[in-house]
Structure formats: C-alpha cells, structure tokens
DRENVEX-934852 format. One record per atom (N, C-alpha, C): x, y, z; residue number from 1; residue in one letter. Coordinates in steps of 0.1 Angstrom, whole numbers, plus 5000, padded with zeros to 4 digits. Layout:
BEGIN
<x->X&y->Y&z->Z&n->NUM&res->A>
...
***
This chain:
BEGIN
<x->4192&y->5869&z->6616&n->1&res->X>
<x->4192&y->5882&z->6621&n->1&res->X>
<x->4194&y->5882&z->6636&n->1&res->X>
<x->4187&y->5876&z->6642&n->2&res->X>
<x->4189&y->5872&z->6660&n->2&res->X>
<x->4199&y->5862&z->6663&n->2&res->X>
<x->4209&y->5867&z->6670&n->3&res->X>
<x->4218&y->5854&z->6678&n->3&res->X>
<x->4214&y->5852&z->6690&n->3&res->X>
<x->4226&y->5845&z->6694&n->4&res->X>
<x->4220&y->5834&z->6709&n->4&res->X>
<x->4217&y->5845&z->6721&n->4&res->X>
<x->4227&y->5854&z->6719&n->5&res->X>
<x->4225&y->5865&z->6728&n->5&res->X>
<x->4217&y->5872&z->6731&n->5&res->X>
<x->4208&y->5872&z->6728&n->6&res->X>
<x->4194&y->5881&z->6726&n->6&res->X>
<x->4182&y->5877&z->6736&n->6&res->X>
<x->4179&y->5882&z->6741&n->7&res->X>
<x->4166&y->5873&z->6749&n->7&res->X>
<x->4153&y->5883&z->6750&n->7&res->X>
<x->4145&y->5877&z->6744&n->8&res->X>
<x->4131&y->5885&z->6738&n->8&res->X>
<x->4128&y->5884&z->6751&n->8&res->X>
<x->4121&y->5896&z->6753&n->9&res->X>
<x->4111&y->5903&z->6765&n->9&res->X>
<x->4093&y->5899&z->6763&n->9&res->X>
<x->4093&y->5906&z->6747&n->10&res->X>
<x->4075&y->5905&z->6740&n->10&res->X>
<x->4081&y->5906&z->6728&n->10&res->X>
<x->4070&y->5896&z->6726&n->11&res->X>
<x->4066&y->5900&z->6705&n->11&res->X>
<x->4050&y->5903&z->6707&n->11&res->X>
<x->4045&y->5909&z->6694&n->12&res->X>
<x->4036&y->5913&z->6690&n->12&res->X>
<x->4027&y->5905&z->6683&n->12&res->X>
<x->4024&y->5892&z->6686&n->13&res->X>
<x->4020&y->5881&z->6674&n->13&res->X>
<x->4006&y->5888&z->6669&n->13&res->X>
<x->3997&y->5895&z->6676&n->14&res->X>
<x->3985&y->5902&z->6670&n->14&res->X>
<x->3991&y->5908&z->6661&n->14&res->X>
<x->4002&y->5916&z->6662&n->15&res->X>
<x->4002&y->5921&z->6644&n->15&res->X>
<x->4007&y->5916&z->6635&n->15&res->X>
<x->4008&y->5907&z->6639&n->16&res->X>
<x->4017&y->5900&z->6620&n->16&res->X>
<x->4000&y->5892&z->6613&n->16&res->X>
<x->3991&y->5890&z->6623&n->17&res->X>
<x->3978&y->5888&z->6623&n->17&res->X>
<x->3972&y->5898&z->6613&n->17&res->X>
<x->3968&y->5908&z->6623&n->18&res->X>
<x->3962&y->5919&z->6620&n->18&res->X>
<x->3965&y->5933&z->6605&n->18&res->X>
<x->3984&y->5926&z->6602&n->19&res->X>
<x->3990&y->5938&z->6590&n->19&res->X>
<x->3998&y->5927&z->6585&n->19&res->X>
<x->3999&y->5933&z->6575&n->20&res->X>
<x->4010&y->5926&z->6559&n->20&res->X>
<x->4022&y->5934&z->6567&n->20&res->X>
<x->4033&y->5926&z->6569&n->21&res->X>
<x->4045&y->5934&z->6573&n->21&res->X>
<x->4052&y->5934&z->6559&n->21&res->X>
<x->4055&y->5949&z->6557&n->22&res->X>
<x->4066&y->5952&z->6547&n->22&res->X>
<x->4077&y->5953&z->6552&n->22&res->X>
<x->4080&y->5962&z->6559&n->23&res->X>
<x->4099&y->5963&z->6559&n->23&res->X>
<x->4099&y->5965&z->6575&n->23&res->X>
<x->4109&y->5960&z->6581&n->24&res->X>
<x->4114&y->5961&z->6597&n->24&res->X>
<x->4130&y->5968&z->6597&n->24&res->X>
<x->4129&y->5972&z->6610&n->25&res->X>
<x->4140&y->5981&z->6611&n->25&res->X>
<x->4144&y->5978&z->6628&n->25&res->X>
<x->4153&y->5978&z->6631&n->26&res->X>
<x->4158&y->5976&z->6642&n->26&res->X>
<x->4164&y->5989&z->6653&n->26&res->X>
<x->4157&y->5994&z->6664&n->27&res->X>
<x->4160&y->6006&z->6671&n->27&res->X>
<x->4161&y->6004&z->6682&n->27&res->X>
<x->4170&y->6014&z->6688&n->28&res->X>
<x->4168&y->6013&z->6703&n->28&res->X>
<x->4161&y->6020&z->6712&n->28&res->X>
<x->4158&y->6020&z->6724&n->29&res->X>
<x->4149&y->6025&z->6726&n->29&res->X>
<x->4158&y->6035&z->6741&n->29&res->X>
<x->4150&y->6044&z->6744&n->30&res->X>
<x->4156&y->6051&z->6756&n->30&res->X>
<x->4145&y->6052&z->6768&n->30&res->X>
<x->4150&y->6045&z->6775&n->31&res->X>
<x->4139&y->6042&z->6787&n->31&res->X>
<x->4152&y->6046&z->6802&n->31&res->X>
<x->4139&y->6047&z->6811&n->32&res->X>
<x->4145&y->6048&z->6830&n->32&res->X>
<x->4150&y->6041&z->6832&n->32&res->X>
<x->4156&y->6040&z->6845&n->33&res->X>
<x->4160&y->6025&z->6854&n->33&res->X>
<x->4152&y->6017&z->6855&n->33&res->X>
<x->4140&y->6023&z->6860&n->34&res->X>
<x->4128&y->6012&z->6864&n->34&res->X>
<x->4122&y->6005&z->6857&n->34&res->X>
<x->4122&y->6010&z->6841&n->35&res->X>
<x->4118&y->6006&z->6823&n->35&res->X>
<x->4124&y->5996&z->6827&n->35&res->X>
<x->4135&y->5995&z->6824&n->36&res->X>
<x->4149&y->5989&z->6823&n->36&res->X>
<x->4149&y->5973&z->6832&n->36&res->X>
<x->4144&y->5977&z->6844&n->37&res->X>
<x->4143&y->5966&z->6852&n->37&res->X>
<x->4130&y->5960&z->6853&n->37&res->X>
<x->4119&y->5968&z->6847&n->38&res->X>
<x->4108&y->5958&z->6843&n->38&res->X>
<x->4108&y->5950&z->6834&n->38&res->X>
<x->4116&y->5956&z->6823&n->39&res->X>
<x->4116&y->5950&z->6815&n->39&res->X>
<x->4124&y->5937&z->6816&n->39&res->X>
<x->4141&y->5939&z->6820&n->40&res->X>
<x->4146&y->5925&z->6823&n->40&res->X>
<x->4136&y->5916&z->6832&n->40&res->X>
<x->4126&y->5919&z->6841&n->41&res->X>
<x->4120&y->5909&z->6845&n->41&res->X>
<x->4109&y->5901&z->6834&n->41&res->X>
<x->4106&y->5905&z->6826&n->42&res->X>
<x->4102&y->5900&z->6816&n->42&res->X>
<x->4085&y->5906&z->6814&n->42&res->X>
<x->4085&y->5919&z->6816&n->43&res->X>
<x->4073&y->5925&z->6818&n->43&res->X>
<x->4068&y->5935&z->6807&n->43&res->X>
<x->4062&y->5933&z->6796&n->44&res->X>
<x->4061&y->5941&z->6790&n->44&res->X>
<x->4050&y->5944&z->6777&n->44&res->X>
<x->4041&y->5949&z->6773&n->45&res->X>
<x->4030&y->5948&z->6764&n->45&res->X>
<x->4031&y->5953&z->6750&n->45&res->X>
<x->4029&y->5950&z->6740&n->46&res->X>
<x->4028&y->5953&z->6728&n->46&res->X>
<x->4015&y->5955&z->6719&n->46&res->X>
<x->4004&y->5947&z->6726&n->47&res->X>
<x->3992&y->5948&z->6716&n->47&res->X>
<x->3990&y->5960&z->6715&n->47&res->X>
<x->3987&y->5975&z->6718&n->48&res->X>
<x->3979&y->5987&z->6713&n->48&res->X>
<x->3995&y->5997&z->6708&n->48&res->X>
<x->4002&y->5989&z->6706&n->49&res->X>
<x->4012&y->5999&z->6707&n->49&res->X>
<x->4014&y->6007&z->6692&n->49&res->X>
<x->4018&y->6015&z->6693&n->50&res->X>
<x->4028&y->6020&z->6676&n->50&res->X>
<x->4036&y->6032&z->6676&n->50&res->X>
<x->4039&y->6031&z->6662&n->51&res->X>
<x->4049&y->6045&z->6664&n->51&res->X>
<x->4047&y->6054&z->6655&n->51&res->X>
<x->4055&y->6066&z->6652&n->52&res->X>
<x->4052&y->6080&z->6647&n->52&res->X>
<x->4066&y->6086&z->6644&n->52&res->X>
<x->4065&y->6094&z->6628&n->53&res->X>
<x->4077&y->6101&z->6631&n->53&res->X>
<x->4065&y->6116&z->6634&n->53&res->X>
<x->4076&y->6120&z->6646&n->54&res->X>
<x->4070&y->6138&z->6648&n->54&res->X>
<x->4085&y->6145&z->6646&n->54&res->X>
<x->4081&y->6155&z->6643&n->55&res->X>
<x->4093&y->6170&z->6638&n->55&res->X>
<x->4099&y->6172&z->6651&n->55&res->X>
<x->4116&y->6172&z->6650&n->56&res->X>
<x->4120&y->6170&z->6663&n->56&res->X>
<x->4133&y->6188&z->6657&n->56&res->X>
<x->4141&y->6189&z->6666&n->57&res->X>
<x->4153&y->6199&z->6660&n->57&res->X>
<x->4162&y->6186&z->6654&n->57&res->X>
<x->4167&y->6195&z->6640&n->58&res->X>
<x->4172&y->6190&z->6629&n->58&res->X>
<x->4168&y->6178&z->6623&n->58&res->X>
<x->4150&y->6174&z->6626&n->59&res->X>
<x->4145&y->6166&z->6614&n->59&res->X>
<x->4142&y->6159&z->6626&n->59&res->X>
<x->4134&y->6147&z->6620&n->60&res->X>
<x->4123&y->6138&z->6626&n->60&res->X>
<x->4130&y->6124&z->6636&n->60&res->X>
<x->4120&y->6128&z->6648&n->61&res->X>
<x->4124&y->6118&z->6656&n->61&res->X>
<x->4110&y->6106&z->6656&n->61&res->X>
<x->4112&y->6092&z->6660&n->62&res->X>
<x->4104&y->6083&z->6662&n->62&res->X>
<x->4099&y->6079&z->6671&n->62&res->X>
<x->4091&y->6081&z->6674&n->63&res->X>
<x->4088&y->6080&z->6694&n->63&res->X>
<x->4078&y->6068&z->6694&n->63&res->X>
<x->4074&y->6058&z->6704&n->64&res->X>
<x->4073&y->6047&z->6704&n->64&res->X>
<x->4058&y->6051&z->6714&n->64&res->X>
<x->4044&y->6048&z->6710&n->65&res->X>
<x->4030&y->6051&z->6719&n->65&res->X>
<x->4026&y->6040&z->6724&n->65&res->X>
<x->4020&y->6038&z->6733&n->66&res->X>
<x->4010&y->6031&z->6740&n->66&res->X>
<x->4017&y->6015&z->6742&n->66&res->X>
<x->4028&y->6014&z->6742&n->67&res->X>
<x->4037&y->6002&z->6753&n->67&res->X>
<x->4033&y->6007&z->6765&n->67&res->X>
<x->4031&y->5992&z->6770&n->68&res->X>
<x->4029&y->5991&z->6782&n->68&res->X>
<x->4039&y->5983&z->6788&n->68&res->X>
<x->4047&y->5992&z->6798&n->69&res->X>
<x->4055&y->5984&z->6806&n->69&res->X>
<x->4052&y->5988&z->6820&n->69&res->X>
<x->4053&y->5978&z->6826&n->70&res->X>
<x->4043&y->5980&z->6840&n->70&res->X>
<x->4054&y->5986&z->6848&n->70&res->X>
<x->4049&y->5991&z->6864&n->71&res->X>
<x->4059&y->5997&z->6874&n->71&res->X>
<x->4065&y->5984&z->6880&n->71&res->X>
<x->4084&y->5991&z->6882&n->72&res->X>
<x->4088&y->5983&z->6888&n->72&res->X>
<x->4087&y->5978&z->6902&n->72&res->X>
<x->4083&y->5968&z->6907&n->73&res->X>
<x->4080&y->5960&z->6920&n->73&res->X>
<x->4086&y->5971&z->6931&n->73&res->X>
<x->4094&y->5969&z->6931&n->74&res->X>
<x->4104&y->5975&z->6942&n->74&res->X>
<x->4113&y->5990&z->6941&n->74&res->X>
<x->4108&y->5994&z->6926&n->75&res->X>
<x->4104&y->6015&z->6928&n->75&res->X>
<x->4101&y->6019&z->6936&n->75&res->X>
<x->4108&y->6032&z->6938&n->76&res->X>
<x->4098&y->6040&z->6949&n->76&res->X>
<x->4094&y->6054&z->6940&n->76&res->X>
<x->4091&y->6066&z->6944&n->77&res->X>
<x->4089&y->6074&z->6939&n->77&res->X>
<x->4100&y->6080&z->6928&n->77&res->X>
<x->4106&y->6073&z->6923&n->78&res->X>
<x->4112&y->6070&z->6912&n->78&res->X>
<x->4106&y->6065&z->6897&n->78&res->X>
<x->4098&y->6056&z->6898&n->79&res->X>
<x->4092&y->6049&z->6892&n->79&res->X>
<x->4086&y->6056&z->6881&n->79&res->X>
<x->4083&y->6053&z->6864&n->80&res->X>
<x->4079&y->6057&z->6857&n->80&res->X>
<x->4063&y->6056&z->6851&n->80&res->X>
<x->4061&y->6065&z->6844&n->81&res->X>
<x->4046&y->6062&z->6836&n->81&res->X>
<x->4046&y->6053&z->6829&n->81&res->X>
<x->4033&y->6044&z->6832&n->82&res->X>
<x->4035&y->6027&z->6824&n->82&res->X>
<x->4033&y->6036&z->6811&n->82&res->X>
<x->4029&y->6038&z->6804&n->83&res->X>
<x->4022&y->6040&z->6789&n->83&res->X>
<x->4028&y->6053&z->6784&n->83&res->X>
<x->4040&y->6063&z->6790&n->84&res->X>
<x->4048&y->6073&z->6786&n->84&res->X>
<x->4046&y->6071&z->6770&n->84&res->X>
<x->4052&y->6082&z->6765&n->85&res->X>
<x->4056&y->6075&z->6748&n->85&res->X>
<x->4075&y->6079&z->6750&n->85&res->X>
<x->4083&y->6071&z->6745&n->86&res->X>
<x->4095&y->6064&z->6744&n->86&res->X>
<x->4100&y->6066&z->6731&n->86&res->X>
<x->4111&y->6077&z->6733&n->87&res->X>
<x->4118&y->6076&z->6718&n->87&res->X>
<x->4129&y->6065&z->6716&n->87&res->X>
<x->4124&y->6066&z->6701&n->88&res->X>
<x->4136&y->6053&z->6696&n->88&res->X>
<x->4147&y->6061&z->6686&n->88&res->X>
<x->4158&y->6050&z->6686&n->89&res->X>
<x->4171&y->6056&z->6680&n->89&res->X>
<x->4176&y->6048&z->6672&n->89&res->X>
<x->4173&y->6059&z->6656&n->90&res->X>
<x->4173&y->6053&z->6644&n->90&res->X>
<x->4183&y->6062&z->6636&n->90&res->X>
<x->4190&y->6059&z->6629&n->91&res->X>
<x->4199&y->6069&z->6624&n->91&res->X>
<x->4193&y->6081&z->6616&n->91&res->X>
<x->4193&y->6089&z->6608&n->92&res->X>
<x->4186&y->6099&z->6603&n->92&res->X>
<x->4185&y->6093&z->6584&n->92&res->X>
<x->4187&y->6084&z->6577&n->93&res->X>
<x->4185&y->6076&z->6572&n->93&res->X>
<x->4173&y->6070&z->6572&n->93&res->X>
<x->4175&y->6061&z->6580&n->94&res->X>
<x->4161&y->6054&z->6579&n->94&res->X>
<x->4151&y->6058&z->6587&n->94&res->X>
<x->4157&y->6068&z->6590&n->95&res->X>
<x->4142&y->6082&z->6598&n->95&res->X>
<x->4132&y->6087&z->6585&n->95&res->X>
<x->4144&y->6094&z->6578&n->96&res->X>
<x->4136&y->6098&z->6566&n->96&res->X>
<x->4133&y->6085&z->6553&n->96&res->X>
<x->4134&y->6073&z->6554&n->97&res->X>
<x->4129&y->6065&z->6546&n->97&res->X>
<x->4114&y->6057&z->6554&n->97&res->X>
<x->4113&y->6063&z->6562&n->98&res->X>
<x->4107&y->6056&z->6575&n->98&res->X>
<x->4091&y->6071&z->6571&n->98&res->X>
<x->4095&y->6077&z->6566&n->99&res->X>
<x->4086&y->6091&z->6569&n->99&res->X>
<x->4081&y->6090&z->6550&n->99&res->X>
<x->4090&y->6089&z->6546&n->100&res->X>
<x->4086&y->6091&z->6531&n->100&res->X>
<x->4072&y->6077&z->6532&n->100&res->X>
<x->4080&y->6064&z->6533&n->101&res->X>
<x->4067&y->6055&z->6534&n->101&res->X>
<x->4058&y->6053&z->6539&n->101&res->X>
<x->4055&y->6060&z->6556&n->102&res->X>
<x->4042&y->6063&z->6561&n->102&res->X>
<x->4037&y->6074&z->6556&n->102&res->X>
<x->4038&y->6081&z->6544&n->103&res->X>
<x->4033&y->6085&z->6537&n->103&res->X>
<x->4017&y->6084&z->6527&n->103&res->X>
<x->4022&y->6070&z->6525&n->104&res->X>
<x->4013&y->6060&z->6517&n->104&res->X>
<x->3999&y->6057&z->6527&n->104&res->X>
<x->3987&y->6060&z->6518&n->105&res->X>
<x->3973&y->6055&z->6526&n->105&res->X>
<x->3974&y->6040&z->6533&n->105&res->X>
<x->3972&y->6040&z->6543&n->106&res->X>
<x->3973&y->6030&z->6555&n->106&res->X>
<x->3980&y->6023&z->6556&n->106&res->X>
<x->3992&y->6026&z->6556&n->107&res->X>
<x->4006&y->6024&z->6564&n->107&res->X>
<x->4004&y->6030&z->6580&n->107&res->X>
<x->4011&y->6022&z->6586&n->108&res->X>
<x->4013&y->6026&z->6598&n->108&res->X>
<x->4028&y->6015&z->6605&n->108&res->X>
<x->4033&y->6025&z->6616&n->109&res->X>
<x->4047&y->6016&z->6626&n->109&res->X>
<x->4038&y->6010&z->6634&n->109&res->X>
<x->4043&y->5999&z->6634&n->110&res->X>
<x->4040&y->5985&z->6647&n->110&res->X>
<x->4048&y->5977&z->6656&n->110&res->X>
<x->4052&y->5979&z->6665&n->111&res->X>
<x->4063&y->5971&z->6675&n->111&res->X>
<x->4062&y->5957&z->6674&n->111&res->X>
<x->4069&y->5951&z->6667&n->112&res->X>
<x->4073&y->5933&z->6667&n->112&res->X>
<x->4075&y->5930&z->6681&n->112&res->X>
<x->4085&y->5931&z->6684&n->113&res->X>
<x->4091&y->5925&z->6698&n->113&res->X>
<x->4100&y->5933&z->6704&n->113&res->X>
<x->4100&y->5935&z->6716&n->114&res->X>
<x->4116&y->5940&z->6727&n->114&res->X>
<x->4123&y->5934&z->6730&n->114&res->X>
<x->4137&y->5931&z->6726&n->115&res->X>
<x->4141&y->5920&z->6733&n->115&res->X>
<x->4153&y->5931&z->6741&n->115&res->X>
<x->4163&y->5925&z->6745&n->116&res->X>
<x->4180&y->5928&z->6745&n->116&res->X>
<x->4188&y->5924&z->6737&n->116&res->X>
<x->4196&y->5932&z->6734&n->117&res->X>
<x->4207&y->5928&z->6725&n->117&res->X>
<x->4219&y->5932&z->6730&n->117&res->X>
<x->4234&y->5926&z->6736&n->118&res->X>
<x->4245&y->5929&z->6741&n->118&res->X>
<x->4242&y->5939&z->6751&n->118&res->X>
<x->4230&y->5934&z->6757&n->119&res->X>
<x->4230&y->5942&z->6768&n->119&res->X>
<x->4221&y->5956&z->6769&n->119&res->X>
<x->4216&y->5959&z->6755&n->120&res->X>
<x->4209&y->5970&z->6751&n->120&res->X>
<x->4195&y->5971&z->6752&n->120&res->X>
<x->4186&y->5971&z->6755&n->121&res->X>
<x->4172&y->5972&z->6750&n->121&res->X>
<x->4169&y->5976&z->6735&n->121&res->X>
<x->4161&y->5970&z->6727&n->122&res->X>
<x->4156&y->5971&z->6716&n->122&res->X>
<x->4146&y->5966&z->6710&n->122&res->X>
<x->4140&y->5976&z->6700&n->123&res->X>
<x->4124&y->5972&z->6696&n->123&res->X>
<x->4129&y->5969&z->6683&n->123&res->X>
<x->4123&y->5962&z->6676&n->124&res->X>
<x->4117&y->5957&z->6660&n->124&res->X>
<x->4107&y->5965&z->6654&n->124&res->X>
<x->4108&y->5974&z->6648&n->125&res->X>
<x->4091&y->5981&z->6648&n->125&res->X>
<x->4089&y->5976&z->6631&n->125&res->X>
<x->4079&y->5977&z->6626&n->126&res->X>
<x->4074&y->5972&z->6610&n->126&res->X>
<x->4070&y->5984&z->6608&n->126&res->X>
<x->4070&y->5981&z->6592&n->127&res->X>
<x->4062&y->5991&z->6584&n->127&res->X>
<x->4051&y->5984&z->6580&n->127&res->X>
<x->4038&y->5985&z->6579&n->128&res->X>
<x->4025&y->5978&z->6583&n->128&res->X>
<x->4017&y->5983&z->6576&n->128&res->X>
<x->4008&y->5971&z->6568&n->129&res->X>
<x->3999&y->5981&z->6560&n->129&res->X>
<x->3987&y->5967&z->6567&n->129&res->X>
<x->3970&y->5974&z->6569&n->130&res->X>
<x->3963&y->5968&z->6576&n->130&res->X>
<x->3955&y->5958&z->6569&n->130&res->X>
<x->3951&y->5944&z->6573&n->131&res->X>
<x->3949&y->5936&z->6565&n->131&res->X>
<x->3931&y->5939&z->6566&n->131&res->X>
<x->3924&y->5936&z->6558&n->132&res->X>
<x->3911&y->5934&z->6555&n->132&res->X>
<x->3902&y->5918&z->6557&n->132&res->X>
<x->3896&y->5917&z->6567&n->133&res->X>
<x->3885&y->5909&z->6573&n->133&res->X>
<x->3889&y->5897&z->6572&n->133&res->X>
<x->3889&y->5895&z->6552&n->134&res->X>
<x->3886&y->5886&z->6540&n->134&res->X>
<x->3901&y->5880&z->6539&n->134&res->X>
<x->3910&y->5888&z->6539&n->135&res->X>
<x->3926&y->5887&z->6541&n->135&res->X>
<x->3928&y->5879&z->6552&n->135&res->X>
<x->3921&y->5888&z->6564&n->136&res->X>
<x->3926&y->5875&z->6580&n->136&res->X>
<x->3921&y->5860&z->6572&n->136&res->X>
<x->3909&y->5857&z->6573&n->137&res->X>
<x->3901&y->5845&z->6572&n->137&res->X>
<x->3910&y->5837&z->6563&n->137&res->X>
<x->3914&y->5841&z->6549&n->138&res->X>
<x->3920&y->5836&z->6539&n->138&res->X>
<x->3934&y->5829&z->6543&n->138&res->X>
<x->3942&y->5840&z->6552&n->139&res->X>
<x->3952&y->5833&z->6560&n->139&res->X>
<x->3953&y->5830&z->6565&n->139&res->X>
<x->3940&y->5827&z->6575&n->140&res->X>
<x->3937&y->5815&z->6591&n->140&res->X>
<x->3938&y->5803&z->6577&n->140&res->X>
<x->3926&y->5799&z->6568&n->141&res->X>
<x->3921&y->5791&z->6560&n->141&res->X>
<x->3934&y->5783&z->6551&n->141&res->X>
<x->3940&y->5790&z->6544&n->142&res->X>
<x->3955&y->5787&z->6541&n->142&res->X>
<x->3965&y->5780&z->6553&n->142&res->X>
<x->3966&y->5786&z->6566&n->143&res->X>
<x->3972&y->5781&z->6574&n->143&res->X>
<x->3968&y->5767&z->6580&n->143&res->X>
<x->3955&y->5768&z->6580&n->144&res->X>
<x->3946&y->5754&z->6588&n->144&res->X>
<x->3948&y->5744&z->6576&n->144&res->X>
<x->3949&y->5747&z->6562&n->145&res->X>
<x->3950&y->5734&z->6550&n->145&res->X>
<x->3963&y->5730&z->6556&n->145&res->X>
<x->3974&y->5741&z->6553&n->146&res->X>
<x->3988&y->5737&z->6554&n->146&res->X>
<x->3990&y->5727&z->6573&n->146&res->X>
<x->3981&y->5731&z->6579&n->147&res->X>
<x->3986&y->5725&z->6590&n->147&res->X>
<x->3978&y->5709&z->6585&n->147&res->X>
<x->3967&y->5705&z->6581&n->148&res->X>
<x->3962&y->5697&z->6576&n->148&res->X>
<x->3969&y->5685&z->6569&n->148&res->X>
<x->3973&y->5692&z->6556&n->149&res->X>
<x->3983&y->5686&z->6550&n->149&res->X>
<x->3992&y->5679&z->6555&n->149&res->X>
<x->4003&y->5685&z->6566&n->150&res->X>
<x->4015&y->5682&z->6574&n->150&res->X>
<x->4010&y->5670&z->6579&n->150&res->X>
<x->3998&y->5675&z->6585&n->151&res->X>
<x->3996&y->5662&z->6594&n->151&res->X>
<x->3990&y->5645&z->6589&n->151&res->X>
<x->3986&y->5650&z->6578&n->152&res->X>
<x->3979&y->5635&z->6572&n->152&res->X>
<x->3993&y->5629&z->6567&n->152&res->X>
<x->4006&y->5639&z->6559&n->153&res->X>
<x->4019&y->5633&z->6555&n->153&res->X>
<x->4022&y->5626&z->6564&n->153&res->X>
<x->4022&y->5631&z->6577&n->154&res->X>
<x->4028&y->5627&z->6587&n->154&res->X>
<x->4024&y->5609&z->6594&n->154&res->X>
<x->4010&y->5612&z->6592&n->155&res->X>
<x->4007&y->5604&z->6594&n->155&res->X>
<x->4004&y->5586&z->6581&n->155&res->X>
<x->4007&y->5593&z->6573&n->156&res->X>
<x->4012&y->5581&z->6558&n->156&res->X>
<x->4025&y->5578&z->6562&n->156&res->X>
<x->4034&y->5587&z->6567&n->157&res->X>
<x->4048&y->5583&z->6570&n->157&res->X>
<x->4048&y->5571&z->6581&n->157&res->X>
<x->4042&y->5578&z->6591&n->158&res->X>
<x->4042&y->5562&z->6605&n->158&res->X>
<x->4035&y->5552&z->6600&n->158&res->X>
<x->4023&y->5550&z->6589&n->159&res->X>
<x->4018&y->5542&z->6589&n->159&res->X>
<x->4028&y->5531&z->6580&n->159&res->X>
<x->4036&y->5539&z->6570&n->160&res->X>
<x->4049&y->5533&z->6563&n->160&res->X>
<x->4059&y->5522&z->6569&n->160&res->X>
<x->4063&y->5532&z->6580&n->161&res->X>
<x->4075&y->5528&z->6587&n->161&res->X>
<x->4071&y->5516&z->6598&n->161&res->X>
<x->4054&y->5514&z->6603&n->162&res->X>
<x->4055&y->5513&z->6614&n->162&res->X>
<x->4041&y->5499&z->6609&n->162&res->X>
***
C-alpha cells in the first residue's frame, strides 16, 4: 500500500492497542502553510485524536478532532490553532460508507498516521471498534508467547550451527 515515496510524519501505535481495526481509508487533509511546515518538520500528535462525519452542503463532510500539530517555529501572526479540527477529503462514496458504519454501537474514526504522499499531506483514519480490558491483556499475553517462542527457535538454531 505505501511506496518509497512516502515519509511518515506520526502513527498512532496507541490505537491499534487500544481498537480492533476494521477497515482504513486513505484522505487528505486540508491544512495552512504553517500545518504544512510543522508538519514537514516532523511534528505532529495523534494519541487523543478522531474523526466525525458532520452534515455539511450536499451531504457529509469528515473533519479530523483533537491532532495536535504544534506552532510553526518561525510563524508570525500567521500561525495556526494547534488542536483546530481539519477537514479531510474523501470522495462522497466512502463518506457515506464511512457514516452508514459509524452507525454501529462503538465504532468510532481513529487517525493511524500522517505521512506525505507525492508531495501531499495525508491521514490513514480506521474504522475502530474499542477493545475490552481482557482483549488488551490477551493480546499483550499472545504477543509475549509469540515473542518467546521466536526467541528459544532462535536460539536452538545457534546452538545447531554453532
């Protein structure tokens, strides 16, 4: 899905933690100059963030809440609101496939990462349903076997070869 061209800004690793990702969609985002230049400097927050379709003219727009992207260094009274909310640009398609499924009891949009792409700014947002306590623990606990495992193979192998 990502080529070499791309250079991630932030990912969101708390939420692939914290939600079962069902479906991703790829948007762009409409930000200032100074967005724009914070962000190429590599500045930018995702943990409290999400999104929303709200009723815009001629059907629903996706606006992007609680990103944090800081002020640029060298703004002057130009300079934007870190925590603004930020529409994203999704075709009217997967606007309304996007609205039909936050529909569903505890679904919610969650920002994966911002990277660039050919030059563009763009978010990853998920469709997100919230994991339960017992769920985290189970897949820390699954993950710590599996790293376990790797490592004792690993180490049967050197003891093989070596």
């Amino acid at each position: 899905m990502r080529s070499e061209q791309e250079q991630v800004v932030a990912r969101n690793r708390k939420a692939r933690h914290d939600y079962e990702i069902e479906e991703t969609w790829e948007a762009g985002l409409v930000l200032t100059g100074t967005e724009v230049k914070a962000l190429r400097a590599g500045r930018c927050s995702l943990t409290d963030g999400f999104a929303d379709v709200e009723a815009g003219p001629g059907g629903g727009e996706v606006w992007l809440h609680q990103v944090h992207i800081p002020e640029y260094a060298q703004g002057t009274w130009t300079n934007h609101a870190v925590r603004r909310k930020r529409k994203l640009l999704l075709n009217r398609r997967e606007i309304s496939r996007i609205e039909r499924r936050l529909e569903a009891k505890g679904t919610t949009l969650v920002p994966l990462s911002v990277y660039f792409s050919g030059g563009r700014a763009k978010v990853e947002i998920a469709l997100a349903r919230g994991k339960r306590d017992y769920d985290k623990r189970r897949a820390l606990a699954e993950r710590e076997a599996s790293r376990e495992i790797e490592r004792e193979f690993s180490h049967r192998m050197k003891r093989r070869t070596g």
